[in-house]
C-alpha positions as CSV (number, residue, x, y, z in Angstrom):
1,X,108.1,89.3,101.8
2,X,105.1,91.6,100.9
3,X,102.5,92.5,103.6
4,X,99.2,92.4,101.6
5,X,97.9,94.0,104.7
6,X,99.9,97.4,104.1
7,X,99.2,96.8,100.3
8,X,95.3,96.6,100.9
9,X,95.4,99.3,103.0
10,X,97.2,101.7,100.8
11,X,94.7,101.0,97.9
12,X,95.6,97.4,96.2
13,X,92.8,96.3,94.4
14,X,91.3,93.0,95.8
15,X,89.7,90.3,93.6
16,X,87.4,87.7,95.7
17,X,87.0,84.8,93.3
18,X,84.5,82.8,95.3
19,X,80.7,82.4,93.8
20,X,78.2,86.3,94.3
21,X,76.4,83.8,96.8
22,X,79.3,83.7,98.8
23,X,80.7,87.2,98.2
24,X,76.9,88.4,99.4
25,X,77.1,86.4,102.5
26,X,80.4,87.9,104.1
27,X,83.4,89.9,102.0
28,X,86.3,91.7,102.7
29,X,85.7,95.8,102.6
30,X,85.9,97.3,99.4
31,X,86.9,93.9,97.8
32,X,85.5,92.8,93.9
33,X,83.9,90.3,93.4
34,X,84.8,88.2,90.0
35,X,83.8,84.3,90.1
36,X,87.2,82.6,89.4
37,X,84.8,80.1,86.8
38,X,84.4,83.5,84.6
39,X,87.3,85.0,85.5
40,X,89.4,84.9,81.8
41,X,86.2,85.5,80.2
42,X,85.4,88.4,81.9
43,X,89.0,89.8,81.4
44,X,88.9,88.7,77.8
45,X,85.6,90.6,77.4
46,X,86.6,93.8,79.1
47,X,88.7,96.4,79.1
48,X,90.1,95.5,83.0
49,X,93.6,94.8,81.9
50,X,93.7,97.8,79.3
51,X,93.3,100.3,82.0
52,X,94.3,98.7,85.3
53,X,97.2,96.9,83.9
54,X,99.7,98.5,86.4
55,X,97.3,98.8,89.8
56,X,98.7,96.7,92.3
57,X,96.0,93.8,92.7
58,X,95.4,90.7,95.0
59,X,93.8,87.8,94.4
60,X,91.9,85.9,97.4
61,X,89.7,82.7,97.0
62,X,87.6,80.0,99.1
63,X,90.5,77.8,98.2
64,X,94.2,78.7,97.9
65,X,94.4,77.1,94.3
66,X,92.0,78.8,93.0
67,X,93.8,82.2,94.6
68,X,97.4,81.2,92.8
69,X,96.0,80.2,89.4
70,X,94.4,83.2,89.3
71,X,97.4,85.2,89.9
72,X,99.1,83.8,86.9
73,X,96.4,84.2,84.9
74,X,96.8,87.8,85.4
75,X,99.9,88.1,85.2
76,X,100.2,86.2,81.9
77,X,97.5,88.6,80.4
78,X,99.3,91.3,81.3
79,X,98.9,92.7,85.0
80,X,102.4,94.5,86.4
81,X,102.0,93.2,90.1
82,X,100.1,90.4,90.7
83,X,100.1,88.8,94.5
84,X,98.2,85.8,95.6
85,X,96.1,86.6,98.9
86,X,95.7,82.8,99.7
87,X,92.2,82.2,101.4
88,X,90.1,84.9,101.8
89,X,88.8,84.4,105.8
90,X,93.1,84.0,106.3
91,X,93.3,87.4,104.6
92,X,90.6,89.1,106.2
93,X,92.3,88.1,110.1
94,X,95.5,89.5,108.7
95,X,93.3,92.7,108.8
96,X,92.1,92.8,111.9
C-alpha cells in the first residue's frame, strides 16, 4: 500500500479538485487547485502533461468520486503515477 503522507511529503504534487471558493476557504499546504468540472479542459489546453508527465501526483476531492475519476483521467492522458487521495479533510488528518 502507498502512504500518500510520505509521498506528499517528499514532493508529490497534489491536485484539490473542489471549487476556488472552497480551495480559498481551507486547503492543504502547497496543494493546486484545478476544479475537477475543468479539469480535462484545462489539461487539454495546457502543457501540464507534456512536462510533468512523470511527477508523482495525487488527486484529492470534496467527494471520493470525483478524486478516483480524476486519477484515471490522468492516467489515461498520460501521467506515469497517478494515486487517488480520497477526500481531501481525510487526507489532510493523515498529515497531522
Amino acid at each position: 500500500m502507498v502512504n500518500l503522507s510520505e509521498l506528499i511529503k517528499n514532493g508529490a504534487l497534489l491536485i484539490d479538485l473542489r471549487t476556488a471558493a472552497e480551495f480559498e476557504q481551507e486547503h492543504i499546504p502547497g496543494s493546486l487547485n484545478i476544479p475537477f468540472e475543468s479539469l480535462n479542459s484545462k489539461l487539454l489546453k495546457s502543457n501540464f502533461i507534456k512536462f510533468r508527465k512523470k511527477e508523482i501526483v495525487i488527486t484529492c476531492s470534496g467527494n471520493a468520486l470525483e478524486s478516483a475519476v480524476a486519477k484515471d483521467m490522468l492516467l489515461s492522458q498520460g501521467m506515469l503515477h497517478v494515486h487517488d487521495g480520497g477526500i481531501w479533510k481525510d487526507l489532510q488528518n493523515s498529515l497531522s
